[in-house]
Each structure stands twice: as structure tokens, then as C-alpha cells.
N, C-alpha and C positions, 0 to 999 in steps of 0.2 A: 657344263659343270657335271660332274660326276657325283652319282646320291648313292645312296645305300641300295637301292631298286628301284625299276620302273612302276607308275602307277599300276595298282591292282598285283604287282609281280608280289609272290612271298617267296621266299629262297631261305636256307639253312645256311648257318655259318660254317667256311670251309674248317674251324677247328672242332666242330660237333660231332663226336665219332659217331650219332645215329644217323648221321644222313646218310642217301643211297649212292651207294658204291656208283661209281664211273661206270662206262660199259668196259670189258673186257679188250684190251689191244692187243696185238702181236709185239714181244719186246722186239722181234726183228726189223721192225718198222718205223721203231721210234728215231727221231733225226738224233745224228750221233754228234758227240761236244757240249750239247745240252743238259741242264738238271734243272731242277725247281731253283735250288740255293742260286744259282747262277740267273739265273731268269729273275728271280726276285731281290737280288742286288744290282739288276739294271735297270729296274723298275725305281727303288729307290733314287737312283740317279738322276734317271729321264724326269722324273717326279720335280725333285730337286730345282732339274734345270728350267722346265720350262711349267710347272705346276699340273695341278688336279685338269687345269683347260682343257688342256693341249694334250694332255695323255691318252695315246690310243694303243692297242694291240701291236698295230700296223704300225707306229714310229717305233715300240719298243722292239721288234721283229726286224727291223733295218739295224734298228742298230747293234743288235746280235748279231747280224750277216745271216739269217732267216727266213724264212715268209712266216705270214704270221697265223696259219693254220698250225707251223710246228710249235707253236706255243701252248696250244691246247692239248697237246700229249701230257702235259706237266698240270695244268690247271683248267677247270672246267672253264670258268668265266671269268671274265675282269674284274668281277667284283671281288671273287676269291683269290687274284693277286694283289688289287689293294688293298684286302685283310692281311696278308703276307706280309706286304711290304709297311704296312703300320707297325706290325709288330717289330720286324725287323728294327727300324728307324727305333722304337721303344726297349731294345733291348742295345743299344749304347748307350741308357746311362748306368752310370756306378752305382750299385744299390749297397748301400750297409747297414747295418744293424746298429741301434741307439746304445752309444757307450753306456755302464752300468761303474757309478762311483767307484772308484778302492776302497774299501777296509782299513783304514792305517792302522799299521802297527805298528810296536815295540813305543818308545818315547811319543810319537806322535801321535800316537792314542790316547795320551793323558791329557794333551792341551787342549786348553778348551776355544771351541766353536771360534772364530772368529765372526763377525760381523762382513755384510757384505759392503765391498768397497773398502775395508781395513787391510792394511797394509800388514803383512808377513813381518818376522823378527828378522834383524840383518843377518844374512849371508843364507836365509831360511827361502827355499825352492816357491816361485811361484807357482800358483794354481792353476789348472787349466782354462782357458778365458770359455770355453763354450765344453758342457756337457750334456748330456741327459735327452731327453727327445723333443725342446725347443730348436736347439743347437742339430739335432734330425732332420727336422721339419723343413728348418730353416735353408740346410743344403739339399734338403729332398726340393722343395718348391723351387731355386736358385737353378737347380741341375734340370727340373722338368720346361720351365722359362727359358734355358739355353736352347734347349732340344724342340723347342717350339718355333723359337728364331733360325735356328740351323735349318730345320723343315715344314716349314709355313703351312704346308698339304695335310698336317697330321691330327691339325687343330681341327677342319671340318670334317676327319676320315671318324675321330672317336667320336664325335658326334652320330657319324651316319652308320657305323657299323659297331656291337657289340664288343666289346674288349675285352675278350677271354682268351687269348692268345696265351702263348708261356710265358711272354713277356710282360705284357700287361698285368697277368696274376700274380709275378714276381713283383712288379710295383706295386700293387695292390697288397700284396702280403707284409711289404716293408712300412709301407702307411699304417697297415694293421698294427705293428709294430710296434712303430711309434705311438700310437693311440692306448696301447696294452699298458705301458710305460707312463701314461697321463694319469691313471688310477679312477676314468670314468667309466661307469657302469651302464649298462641296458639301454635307457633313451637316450642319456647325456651321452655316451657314448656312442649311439647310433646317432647322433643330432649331430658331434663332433665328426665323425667322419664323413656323412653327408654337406657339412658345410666346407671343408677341406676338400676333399672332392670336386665339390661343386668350384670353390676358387682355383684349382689349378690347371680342371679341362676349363674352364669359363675365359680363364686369364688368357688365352688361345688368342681370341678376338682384339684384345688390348694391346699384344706382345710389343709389337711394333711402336706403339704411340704412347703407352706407360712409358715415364720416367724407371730409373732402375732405383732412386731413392720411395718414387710413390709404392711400383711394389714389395719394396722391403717393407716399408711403412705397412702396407695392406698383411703382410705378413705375423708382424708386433701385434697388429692390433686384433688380428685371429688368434693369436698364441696367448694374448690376455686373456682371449674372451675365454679361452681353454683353463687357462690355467684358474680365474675365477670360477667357474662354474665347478673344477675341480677341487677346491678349498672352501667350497660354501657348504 
């Protein structure tokens, strides 16, 4: 099984621009056909197919048609293309930003509020069934559960290495998002996003064996606890 590092080892994340530069290579040297993006979409794969186990340099090097010294031109160590290939796999999902109500205007301005669950006047447009950043949440947590099932490997990789990739911060920016939109401040706020967090890399370990009603369920009952702690 593959970890974040070897005992005693400490290492820098390949996205941390202080770390120390490579040594100098000859680009004439480098094996030609090759690039990162390339290397780290067959990593992906290999991953995929036969998991975290079984992943070595050396299989991913065959099956680029390689040896697997020419893989070290592009990446220092394998750890630093499993941080690669994480981010990668996390940047297939669709990120969007929590719808923000309409305004009505003109005539429908005037009428008042309906009641939830009250049905509209005849031939009057229904209302959108999900808005606002429950309705977020709800496709954020849906969409990160799919991508945890599609890639089994990614549940123990954000565990073992740092998640500051582009991708990961783009996820992380959209959760922010949503949370901004909750209307909780300072602890509740940092309480809310530590505990959403904590359910969505956590839910990694369950993906497989949850029902898809129990984590919905698990989901409701986070969004209560939000949205109470937000109206107290």
C-alpha cells in the first residue's frame, strides 16, 4: 500500500512552490512523446484499474511503452505523481456556484409570500423545487460520492497527502461558497465547514457499503443541523 511517505521520510508537496528545484537536465535528453499531463493521465488509469496496491513506476512505464527511469524526467518521486494524479481525478467534478433567489418584478412583486408546500394560482409558473446553498450542498456532496466510487484510490490518497492542488482549492473554494451563503459566522462557521468536510473526505471509507437513501439521509440531517444553528 502506498502512504504519504516512508517512516522518518519528510518530503514537500509537489504543489509548494518553495521547494527545491530538480537538478538541472539537458532538454536534449529528455525521452521524446512524453509530458507530465500525459504521464499523469496514465497514472490515473493504471490506478483505476488495478488500485493504490499494485501501483508502481515500473507498470505505469510499460504501459507508456518506457522504461521507468524516463518517467523521472517529468516527476521527482511517486509520491509527487500520486499528488498529480489526485488532483487530476478531483478536477472532474462540475463545480458551481449556489444559485442566488430572483427579485420579482412588476405584478409579482405585489403578491404575497406564499406558504411552503402552497400551491401557486392556476396557470401561475412553478417554483424552482431546489435553490440556495442546501440545494449546493446537496449536489456538491452527490457529485464528490460519485467521484469517490468512480476512483476508490482517492479516498485514502486525501487522507495521506495534503490537498492544495488547483483542483482541490477549487473545491474547497465552492464549499466556501456555499457556507458564505449559510449566513454563519466565525466558530459556527468554522464548526460548519469542519464538519462538512470532515463528512465528505470521511464518507470515502462507507462509499461502497452506504446505501444511496442512508447518505442522503446523512446529508438532511447535516443541512438541519446548519441551518438551525443558523436561525438560533
Amino acid at each position: 500500500m502506498v502512504t504519504a511517505a516512508d517512516p522518518g521520510e519528510t518530503r514537500a508537496s509537489v504543489w509548494l512552490e518553495t521547494r527545491p528545484a530538480a537538478p538541472a537536465r539537458r532538454r536534449s535528453e529528455a525521452p521524446s512523446g512524453l509530458d507530465r499531463e500525459r504521464i499523469t493521465a496514465a497514472a490515473v488509469r493504471l490506478l483505476d484499474a488495478g488500485g493504490l496496491a499494485r501501483f508502481s513506476m515500473r507498470r505505469l512505464a510499460a504501459g507508456l511503452g518506457v522504461t521507468a527511469m524516463s518517467l523521472y524526467w517529468y516527476v521527482d518521486t511517486k509520491h509527487d505523481l500520486l499528488e498529480l494524479a489526485l488532483d487530476r481525478a478531483l478536477g472532474e467534478l462540475v463545480l458551481s456556484e449556489p444559485e442566488e433567489p430572483e427579485e420579482p418584478e412588476g405584478p409579482a412583486a405585489l403578491r404575497e409570500p406564499r406558504e411552503p408546500g402552497e400551491a401557486g394560482e392556476p396557470g401561475e409558473p412553478g417554483e424552482p423545487a431546489e435553490a440556495g446553498w442546501p440545494a449546493g450542498l446537496r449536489a456538491l456532496a452527490r457529485a464528490y460520492r460519485r467521484l469517490l466510487a468512480d476512483h476508490p484510490w482517492v479516498a485514502p490518497l486525501t487522507a495521506a497527502y495534503p490537498n492544495i492542488g488547483p483542483h482541490a482549492r477549487a473545491f474547497d473554494t465552492a464549499l466556501q461558497r456555499l457556507l458564505d451563503a449559510t449566513g454563519l459566522a466565525d466558530a459556527a462557521r468554522a464548526g460548519a465547514h469542519l464538519a462538512v468536510s470532515q463528512f465528505l473526505h470521511g464518507c470515502g471509507g462507507t462509499v461502497r457499503r452506504a446505501s444511496e437513501g442512508d447518505f442522503c439521509l446523512a446529508i438532511e440531517v447535516l443541512i438541519a443541523g446548519i441551518e438551525a444553528k443558523a436561525t438560533a
